[in-house]
C-alpha positions in Angstrom: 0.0 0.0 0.0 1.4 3.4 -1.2 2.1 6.4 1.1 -0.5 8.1 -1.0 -3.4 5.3 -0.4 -2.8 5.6 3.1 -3.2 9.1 3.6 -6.8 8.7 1.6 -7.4 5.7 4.3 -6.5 7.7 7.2 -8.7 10.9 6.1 -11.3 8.5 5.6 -11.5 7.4 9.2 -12.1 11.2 10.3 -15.4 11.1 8.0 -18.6 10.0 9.3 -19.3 7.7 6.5 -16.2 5.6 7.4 -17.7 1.8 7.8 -16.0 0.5 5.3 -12.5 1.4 6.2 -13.6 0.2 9.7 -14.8 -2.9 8.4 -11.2 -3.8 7.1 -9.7 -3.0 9.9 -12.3 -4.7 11.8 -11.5 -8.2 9.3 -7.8 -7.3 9.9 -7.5 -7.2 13.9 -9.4 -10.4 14.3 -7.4 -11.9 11.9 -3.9 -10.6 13.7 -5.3 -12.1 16.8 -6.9 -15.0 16.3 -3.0 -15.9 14.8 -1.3 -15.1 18.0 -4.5 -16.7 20.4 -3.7 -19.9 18.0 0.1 -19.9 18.7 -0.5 -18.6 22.6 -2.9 -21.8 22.8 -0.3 -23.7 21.6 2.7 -23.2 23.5 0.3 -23.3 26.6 -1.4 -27.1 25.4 1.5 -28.7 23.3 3.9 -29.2 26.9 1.3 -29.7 29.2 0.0 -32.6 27.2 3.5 -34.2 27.0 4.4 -33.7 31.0 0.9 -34.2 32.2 -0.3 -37.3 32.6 -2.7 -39.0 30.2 -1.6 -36.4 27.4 -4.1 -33.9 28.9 -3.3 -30.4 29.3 -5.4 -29.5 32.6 -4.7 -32.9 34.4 -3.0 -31.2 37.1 -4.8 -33.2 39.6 -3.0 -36.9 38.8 0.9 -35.5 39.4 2.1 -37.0 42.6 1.4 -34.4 45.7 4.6 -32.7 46.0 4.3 -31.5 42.3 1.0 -29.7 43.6 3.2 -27.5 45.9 6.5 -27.4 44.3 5.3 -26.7 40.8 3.2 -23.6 41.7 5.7 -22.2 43.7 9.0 -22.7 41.7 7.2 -21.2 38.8 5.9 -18.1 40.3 9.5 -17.7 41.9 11.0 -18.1 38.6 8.7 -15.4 37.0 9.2 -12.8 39.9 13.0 -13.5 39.2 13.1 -12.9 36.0 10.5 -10.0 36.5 12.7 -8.3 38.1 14.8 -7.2 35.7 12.1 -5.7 33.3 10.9 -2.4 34.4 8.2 -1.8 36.5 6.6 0.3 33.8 6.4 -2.7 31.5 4.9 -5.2 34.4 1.8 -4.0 34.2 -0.2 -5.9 32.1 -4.0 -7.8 31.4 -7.2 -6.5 31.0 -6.2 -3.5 33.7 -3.3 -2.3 31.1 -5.6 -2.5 28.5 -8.2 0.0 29.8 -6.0 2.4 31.1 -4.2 2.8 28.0 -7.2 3.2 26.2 -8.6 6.0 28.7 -5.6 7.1 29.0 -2.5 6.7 26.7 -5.2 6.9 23.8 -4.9 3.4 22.0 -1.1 3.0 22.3 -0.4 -0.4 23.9 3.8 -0.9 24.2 5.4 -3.5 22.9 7.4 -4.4 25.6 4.1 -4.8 27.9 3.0 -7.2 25.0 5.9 -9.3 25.2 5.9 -9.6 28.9 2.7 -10.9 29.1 3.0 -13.5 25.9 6.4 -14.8 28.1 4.9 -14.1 31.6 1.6 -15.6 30.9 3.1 -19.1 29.7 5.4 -19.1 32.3 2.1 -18.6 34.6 0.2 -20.9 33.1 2.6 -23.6 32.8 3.5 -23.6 35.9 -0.1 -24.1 37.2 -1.1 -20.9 38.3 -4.4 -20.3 39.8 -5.4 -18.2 36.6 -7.2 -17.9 33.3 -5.8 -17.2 29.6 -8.3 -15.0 28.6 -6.5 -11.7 30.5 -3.6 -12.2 29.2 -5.5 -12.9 25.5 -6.9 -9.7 26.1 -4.1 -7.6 26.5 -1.8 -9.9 23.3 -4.8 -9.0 20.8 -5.8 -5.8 22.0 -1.7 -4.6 21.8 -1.3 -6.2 18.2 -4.0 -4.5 16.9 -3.4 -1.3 18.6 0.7 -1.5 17.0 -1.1 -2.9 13.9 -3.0 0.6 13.6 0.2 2.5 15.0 2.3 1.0 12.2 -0.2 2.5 9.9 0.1 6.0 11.9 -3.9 5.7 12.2 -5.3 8.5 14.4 -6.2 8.0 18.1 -9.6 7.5 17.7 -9.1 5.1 15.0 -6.1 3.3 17.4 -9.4 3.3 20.2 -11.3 1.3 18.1 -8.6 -1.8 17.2 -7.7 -1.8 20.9 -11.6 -2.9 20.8 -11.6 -5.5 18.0 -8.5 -6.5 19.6 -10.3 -7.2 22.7 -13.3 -8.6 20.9 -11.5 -10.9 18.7 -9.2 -12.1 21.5 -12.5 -13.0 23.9 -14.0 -15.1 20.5 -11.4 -17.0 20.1 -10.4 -18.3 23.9 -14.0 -19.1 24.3 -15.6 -19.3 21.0 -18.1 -16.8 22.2 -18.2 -13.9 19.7 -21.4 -12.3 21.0 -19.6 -12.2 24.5 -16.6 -10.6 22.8 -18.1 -7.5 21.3 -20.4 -7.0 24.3 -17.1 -7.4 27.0 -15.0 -4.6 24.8 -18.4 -3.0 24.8 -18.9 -3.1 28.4 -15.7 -3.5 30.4 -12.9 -2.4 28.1 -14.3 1.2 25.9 -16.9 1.4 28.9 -19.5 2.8 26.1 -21.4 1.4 23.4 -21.2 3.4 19.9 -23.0 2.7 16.7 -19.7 3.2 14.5 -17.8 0.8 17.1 -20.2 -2.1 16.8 -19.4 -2.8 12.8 -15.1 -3.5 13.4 -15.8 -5.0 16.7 -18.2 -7.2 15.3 -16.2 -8.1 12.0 -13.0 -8.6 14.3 -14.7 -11.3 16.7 -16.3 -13.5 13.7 -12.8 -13.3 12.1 -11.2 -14.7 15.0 -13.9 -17.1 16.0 -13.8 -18.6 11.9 -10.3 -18.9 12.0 -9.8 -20.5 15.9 -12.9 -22.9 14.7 -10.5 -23.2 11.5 -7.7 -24.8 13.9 -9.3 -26.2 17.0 -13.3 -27.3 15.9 -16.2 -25.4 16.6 -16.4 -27.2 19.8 -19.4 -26.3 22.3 -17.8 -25.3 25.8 -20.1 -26.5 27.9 -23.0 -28.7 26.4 -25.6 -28.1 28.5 -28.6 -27.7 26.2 -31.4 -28.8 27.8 -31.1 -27.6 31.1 -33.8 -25.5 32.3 -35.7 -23.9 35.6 -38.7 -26.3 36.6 -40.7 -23.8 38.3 -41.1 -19.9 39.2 -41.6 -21.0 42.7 -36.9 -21.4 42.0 -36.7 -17.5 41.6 -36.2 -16.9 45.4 -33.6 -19.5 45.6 -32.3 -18.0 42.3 -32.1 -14.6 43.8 -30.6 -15.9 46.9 -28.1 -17.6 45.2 -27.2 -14.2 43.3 -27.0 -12.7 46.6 -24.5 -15.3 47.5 -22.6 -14.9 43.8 -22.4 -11.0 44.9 -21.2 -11.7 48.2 -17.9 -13.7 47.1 -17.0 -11.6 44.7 -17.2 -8.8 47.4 -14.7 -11.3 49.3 -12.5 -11.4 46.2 -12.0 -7.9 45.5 -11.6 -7.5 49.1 -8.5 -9.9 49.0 -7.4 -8.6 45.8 -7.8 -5.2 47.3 -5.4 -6.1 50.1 -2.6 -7.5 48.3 -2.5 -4.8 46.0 -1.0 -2.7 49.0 2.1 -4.8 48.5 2.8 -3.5 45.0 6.0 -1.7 46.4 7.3 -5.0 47.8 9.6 -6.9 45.3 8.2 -8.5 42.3 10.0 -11.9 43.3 8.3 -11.9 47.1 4.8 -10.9 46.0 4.7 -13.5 43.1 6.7 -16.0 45.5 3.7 -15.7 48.1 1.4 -16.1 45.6 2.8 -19.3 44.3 3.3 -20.6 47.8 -0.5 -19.8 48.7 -1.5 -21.7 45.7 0.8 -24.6 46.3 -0.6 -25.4 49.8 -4.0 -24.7 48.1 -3.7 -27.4 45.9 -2.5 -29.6 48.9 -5.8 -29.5 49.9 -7.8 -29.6 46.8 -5.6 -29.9 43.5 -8.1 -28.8 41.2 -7.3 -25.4 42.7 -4.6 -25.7 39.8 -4.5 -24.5 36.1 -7.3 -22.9 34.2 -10.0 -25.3 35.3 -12.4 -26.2 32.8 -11.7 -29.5 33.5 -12.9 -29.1 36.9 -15.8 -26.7 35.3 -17.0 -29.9 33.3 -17.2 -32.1 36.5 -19.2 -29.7 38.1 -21.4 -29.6 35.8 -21.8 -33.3 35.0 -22.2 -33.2 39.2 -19.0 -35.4 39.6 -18.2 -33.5 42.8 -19.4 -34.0 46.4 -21.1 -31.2 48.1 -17.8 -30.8 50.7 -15.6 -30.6 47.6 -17.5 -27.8 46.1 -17.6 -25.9 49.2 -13.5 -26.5 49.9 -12.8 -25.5 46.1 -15.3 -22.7 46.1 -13.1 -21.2 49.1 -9.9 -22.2 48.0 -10.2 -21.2 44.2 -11.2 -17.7 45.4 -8.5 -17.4 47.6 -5.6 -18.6 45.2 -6.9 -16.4 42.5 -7.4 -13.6 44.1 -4.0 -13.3 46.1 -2.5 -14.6 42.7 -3.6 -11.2 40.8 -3.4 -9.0 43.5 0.1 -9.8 44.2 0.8 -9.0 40.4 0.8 -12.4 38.6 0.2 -11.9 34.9 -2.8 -14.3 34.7 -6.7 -13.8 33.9 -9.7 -13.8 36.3 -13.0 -14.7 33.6 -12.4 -18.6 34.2 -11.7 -18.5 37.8 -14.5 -16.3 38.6 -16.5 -18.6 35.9 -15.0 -21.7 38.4 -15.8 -20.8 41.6 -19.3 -19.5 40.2 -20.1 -23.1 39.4 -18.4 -24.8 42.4 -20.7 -22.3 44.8 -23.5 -22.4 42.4 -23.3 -26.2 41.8 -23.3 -26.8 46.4 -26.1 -24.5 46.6 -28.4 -26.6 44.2 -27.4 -29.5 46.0 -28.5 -28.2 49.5 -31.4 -26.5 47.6 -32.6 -30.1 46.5 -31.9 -31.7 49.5 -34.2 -29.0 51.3 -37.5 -28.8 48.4 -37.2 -32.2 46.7 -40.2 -31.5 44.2 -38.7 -28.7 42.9 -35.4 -29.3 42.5 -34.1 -28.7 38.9 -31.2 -30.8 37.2 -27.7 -29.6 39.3 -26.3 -28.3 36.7 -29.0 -25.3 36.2 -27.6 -23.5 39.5 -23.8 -24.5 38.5 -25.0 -22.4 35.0 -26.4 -20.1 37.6 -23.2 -19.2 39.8 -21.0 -19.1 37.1 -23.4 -16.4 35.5 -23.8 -14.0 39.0 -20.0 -14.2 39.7 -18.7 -13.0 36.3 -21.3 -10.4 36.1 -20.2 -9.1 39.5 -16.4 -9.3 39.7 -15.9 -7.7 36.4 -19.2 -5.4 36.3 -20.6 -6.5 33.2 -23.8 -8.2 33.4 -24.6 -8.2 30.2 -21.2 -10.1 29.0 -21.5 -12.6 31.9 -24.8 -13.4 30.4 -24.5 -13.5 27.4 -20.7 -15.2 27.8 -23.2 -18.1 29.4 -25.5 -18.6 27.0 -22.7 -18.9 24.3 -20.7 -21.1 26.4 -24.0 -23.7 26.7 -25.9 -22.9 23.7 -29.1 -22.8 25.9 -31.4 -19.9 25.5 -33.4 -21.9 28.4 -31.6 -19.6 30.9 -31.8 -16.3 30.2 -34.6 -15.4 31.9 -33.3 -17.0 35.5 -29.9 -16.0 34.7 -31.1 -12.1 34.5 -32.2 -12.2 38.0 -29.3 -14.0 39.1 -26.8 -11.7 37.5 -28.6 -8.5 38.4 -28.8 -9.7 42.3 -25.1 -10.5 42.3 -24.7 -6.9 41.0 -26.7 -5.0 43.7 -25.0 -6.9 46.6 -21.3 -6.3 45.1 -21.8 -2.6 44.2 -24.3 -1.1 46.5 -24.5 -3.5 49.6 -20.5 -4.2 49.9 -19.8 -0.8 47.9 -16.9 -2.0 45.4 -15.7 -1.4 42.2 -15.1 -4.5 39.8 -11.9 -6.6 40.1 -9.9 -4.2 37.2 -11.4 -1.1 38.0 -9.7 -2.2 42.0 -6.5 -2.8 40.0 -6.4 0.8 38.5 -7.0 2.6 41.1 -4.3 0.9 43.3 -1.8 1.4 40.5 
């Protein structure tokens, strides 16, 4: 492309009537990303299946006990050692990085941020980490597309919107969700929803969803179609268990909350801690391990006793949130997704222990929690919801999961008075 063609491209953005060029650069971020989710995916999958036993990737569970503690631990103290050295300003990354360098640095993600979190993230993940990949797929696809667009020398606004489709595209393809994509860089990461947005957000999460399909199946998450509320006489129970939902994320932003208040203690402590605190976790209850959606299916399919949801309710939370209050470059969507569906999944079980006649198949409240805690630790209902319903392909839900997601809400933000889990994050930064 000439100097000349881009100059027309770049005046083009500034017009009104500028879908189109939007639209390519829409097809061009999810494209970008969806390469480097593929090749992050990867790295993460291809050595856990060889180490792991059985050649599975999350099968954390069947190493012999001392890898639980040792593994966790070693790792995180290997990635606060090597952390060290890089500096501070180009620690900060995940979804936090990403929104205040859209609010703030307009668009303009660094590169060296990007390539801590690629390294940092596998070297988390790897090692067992109580964590997600979604945060750090966030930041790698929102900062390619954002030094995609700088290459170009696109203008700021135009750099605002492929930090978006990077975010977008990135959510599609971890998940295979794209509706849940465009709503979450709607909702948590540009914090406002514009006509002109929607049309390259939208294009960038169906690119990335076709081409991660392309690579890895278009694989339902969590089949759970027919799964469904028996009677309105549940919306109480529902509600209650919202209430619940709201009150552990309180508890997890309220850990989070306190760990951040070590941010001037070394890098190599506060990530040793953290690996140390997950370690003797996993003692306990080594499902605590990994990303978890392992352990997400066996709640589901109700393959977990109601003690064992309780522990790993408790001790998922606490891992997780120490873990990324103490700085470790990891995501929060699945573990607050996880510990949803463990509380969500002991609650049904008491619930239809207590009203036989109504009690609906367990895995309704496990689809439940996992809706009310999402919604409420990263304040977007609407994405949590919608995130669900993708994740299941059951529209049976939405009406229960509304009042579920909405209760968690209230009790997080105007009972307990907090902030989301990132918006905590930037403010202690």
């Amino acid at each position: 492309m000439t100097e000349g063609t881009l100059s027309r491209f770049r005046r083009r953005l500034a017009s009104p009537e500028a879908a189109l060029p939007y639209a390519l650069l829409g097809i061009l971020s999810g494209a970008i990303t969806a390469v480097l989710m593929i090749v992050f995916r990867l790295a993460l999958e291809w050595p856990l299946a060889q180490w792991l036993p059985d050649q599975s990737p999350e099968n954390f569970e069947a190493l012999s006990w001392h890898w639980h503690l040792l593994l966790p631990f070693g790792g995180a103290l290997l990635l606060g050692i090597c952390l060290h050295f890089v500096s501070p300003v180009h620690r900060f990354t995940g979804i936090p990085h990403v929104i205040a360098a859209l609010h703030n640095g307009r668009g303009r993600l660094p590169p060296a941020n990007l390539f801590t979190q690629f390294a940092g993230g596998l070297v988390a993940l790897l090692s067992g980490q109580s964590g997600g990949r979604e945060g750090p797929a966030v930041h790698i696809g929102s900062a390619a597309s954002s030094l995609f667009g700088a290459a170009l020398r696109l203008p700021n606004n135009s750099l605002r919107v492929m930090t978006a489709c990077g975010t977008a595209a990135a959510i599609a393809a971890s998940f295979n969700t794209p509706i849940a994509g465009v709503i979450f860089a709607m909702e948590v990461v540009m914090l406002e929803y514009t006509v002109a947005g929607f049309v390259p957000v939208i294009l960038a999460a169906v690119t990335a969803t076709t081409l991660s399909q392309a690579v890895f199946g278009a694989v339902v998450f969590l089949p759970a179609t027919n799964v469904n509320m028996t009677s309105l006489l549940e919306l109480p129970f529902i509600a209650l268990l919202g209430c619940i939902g709201g009150t552990l994320s309180a508890l997890f932003v309220l850990i989070q909350k306190r760990c951040l208040t070590w941010l001037n203690k070394p890098i190599w402590l506060r990530l040793g801690i953290a690996g140390l605190v997950t370690g003797v976790c996993a003692l306990l209850a080594p499902q605590v391990l990994g990303i978890g959606y392992d352990s997400l299916q066996a709640a589901l399919d109700g393959s977990y006793s109601l003690q064992l949801l309780l522990l790993l309710t408790v001790l998922k939370l606490v891992a997780t949130a120490i873990s990324c209050g103490m700085g470790m470059p990891i995501g929060i969507i699945g573990p607050s997704l996880l510990v949803g569906a463990f509380a969500g999944g002991a609650l049904g079980i008491l619930g239809a222990a207590a009203v036989p006649a109504l009690a609906p198949d367990h895995s309704f409240y496990v689809l439940m929690g996992m809706a009310a805690l999402m919604g409420a630790i990263l304040n977007a209902p609407l994405a949590a919801l919608l995130a669900v319903i993708e994740l299941t392909h059951n529209l049976n839900i939405i009406f229960p999961a509304m009042l579920a997601v909405i209760s968690a809400q209230l009790v997080h933000r105007e009972l307990f008075k907090l902030q989301s889990a990132h918006q905590t994050t930037l403010l202690a930064m």
